[in-house]
N, C-alpha and C positions, 0 to 999 in steps of 0.2 A: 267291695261294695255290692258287685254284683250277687257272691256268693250269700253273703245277708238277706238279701232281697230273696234269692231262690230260696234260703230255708226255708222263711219265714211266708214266702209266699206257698210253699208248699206247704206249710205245717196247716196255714188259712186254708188252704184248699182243699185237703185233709179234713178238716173241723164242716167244713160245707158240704162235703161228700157225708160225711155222719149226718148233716140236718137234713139231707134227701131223703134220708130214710123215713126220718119224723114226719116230713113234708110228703112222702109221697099214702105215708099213713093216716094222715093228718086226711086230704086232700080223699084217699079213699073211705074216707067215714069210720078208721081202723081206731085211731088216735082220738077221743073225743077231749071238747071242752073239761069235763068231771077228772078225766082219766090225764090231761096235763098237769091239773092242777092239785092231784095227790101224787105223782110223780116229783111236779116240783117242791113238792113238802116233803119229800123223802130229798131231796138234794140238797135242801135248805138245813134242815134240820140233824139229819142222820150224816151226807154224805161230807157235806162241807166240813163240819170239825172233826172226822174221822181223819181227811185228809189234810187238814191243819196238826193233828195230834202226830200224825207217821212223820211232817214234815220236822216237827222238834225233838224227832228222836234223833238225836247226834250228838256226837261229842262235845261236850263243853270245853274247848278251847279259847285261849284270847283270839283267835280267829275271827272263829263259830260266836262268840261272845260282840265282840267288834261289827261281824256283820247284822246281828241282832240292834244292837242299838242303834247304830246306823239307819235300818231299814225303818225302824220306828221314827226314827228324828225326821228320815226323807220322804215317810207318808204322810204322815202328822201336818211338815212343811206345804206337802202343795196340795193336801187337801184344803187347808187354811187358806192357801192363794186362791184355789175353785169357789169357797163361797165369798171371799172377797171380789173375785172375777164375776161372782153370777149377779150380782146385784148392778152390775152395770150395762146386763145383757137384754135386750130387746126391751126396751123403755116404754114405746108406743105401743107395746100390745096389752091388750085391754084385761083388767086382773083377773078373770076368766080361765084366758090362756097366760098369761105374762109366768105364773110361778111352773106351769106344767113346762114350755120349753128352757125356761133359767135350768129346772133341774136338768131334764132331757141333753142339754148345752153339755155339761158340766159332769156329769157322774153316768159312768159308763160301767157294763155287762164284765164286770171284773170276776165273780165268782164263773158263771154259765161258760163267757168266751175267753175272760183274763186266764184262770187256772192253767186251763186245757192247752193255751198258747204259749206259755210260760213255761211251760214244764215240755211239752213238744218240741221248742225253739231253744230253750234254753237248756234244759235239762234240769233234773233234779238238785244243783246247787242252786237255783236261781228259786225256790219253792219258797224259803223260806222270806225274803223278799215279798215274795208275790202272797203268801198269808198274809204279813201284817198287815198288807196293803189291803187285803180283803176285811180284816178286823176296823181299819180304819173306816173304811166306807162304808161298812154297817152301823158303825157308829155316829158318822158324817149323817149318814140317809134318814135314818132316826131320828133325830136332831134337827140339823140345820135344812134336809131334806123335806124334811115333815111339815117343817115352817112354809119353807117354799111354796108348798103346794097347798097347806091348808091353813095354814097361820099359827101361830105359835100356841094356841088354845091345842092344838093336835101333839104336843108334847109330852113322851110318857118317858118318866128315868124307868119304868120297870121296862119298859119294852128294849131302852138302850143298854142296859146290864144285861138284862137275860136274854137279848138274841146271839145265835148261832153264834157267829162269826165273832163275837167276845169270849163266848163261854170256851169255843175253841183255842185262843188266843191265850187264854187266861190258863186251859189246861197242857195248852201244849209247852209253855211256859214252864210250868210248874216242873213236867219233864226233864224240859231243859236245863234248868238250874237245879235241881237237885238230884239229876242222874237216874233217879230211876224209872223203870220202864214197865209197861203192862206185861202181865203172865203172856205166856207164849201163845196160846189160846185165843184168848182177848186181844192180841198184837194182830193174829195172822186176820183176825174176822175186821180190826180196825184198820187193817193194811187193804183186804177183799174188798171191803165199803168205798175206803176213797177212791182205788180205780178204776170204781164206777163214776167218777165225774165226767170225764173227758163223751166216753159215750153216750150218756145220759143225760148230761147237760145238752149236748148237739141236738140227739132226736127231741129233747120237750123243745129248747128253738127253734126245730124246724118245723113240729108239730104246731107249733105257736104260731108260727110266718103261715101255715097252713088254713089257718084260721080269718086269716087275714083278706079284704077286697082287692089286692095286688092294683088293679088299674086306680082306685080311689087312693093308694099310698102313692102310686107317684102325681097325681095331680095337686097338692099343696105344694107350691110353692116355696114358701118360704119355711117348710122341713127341710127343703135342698139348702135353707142358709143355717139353718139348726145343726144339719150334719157337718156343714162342712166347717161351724166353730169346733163340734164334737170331736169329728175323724183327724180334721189339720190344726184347727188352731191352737188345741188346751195340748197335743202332743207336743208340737213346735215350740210351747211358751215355759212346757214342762220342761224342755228340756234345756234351750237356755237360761230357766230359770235357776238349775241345778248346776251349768255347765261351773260359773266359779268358784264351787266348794271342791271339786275335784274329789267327788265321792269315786268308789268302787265301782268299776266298769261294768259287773254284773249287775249291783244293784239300780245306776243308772239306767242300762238298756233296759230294765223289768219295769222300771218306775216309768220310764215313754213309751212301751209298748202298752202295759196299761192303760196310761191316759189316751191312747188312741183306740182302746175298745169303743163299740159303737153303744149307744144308748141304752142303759140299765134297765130290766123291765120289770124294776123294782118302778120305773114312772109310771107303767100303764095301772099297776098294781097300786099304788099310792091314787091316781088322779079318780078310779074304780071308788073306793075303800070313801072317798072322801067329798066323792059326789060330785068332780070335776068330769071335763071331758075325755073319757076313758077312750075315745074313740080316737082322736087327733092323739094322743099319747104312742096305741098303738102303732097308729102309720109309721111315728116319726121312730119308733122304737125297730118297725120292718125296715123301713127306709136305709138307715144308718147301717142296719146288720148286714143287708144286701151291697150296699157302698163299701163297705169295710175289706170286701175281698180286694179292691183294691187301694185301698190305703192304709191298712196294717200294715204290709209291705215295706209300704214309704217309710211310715213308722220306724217301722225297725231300721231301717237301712239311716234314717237320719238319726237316728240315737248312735247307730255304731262310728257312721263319720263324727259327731260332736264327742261320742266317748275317745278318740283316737283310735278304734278297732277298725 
């Protein structure tokens, strides 16, 4: 137990030591607002199904096969459970705020801080896992996400087909089941790309957290009850939600450490885009990212005791 907690709180510690960087650029006027958010358009778009695509280069085995369907059945499942959980979340807050913290709640920084943690903790078997899981949640956030925060009028099938995180899904697939693989060329530059997430993703969060009124994030209140559904409760529910199918130990531990990433800033970006308050979005989105360094940890360390690891 303990050894779990050290990786994974090293590997967290590790991913914070890279958002210093961003943060400390951010913070010297180096890193601007413009300059994040073409950044994050290369991560979204370029980097993400690069590194979805290298993840389905592998042998097509009943395995490799097995663990494919699986990972899709076990994200699919508690994404389903998160927007059935979110609609029972914070009742009293006024509709304003009520759909910005249901998401916030519920759908966590799985490409930016999941990938990077996954693949650092876990290693490279645990990637492909941790893809579809990112496919899911592009599709979730799209979707049922979009509702949340803006109402179901904010619903585009083109936006959910054609973002990233499917088109990746959808090619690396292709891959997958039919064996063949990019020219050597086009491999080595799609391999270059994705391991730029891990770095990349850190410094624009931390550039991001840089941006941020740090004293005005921790005076809301009730963000401290938003994180703490976010970081313990959707982890903990994930996981003995899962605990009676007696899925794959890998794929378990990837699918709780996931749900205990801290708040997706896919929210501040939605609540921005849609005329909500982009501001309370942020806080709760620094909030959670900053809490995480110690509760990822947990995270993991409770998925390996409920896995029998």
């Amino acid at each position: 137990m303990l050894d779990a907690f050290l990786v994974v709180g090293g590997s967290v510690l590790t991913l914070f030591l890279l958002m210093s960087v961003g943060f400390g650029f951010g913070r010297a006027g180096l890193l601007t607002g413009t300059a994040l958010s073409q950044l994050s358009r290369i991560l979204m778009y370029v980097v993400t199904p690069c590194i979805m695509l290298t993840s389905f280069e592998v042998e097509r085995t009943a395995e490799s096969q097995s663990q494919l369907l699986s990972s899709l059945a076990v994200m699919a499942g508690v994404y389903a459970l998160y927007m059935l959980l979110s609609q029972l979340l914070f009742p009293r807050e006024g509709e304003e705020h009520r759909g910005i913290l249901r998401f916030a709640a519920v759908y966590g920084n799985t490409g930016f801080m999941g990938l990077p943690l996954i693949q650092s903790a876990l290693g490279d078997g645990a990637m492909m896992a941790a893809v579809v899981g990112l496919a899911i949640f592009n599709t979730a956030t799209w979707t049922h996400g979009q509702a949340l925060i803006g109402g179901r009028a904010r619903l585009s099938l083109k936006r959910v087909v054609l973002n990233p995180g499917v088109l990746g899904l959808v090619g690396g697939m292709a891959l997958f089941f039919t064996g063949w693989r990019l020219p050597g060329p086009v491999d080595d530059a799609v391999g270059y790309l994705g391991s730029l997430n891990t770095p990349l993703a850190m410094v624009v969060i931390g550039g991001q957290m840089a941006q941020a009124d740090l004293p005005a994030v921790f005076s809301v209140k009730k963000l401290y009850l938003v994180s703490a559904v976010k970081l313990l409760g959707i982890p903990l529910l994930t996981g003995l939600a899962l605990l009676p199918f007696h899925i794959d130990p890998m794929i378990y531990v990837a699918a709780v450490i996931l749900a205990g990433c801290p708040t997706a800033g896919a929210t501040s970006l939605f609540a921005q885009s849609m005329g909500k308050d982009a501001d309370l979005a942020a806080r709760q989105v620094t909030l959670s990212t900053l809490l995480c360094l110690a509760t990822l940890p947990l995270a993991a360390v409770l998925a390996q005791i409920l896995a029998g690891g």
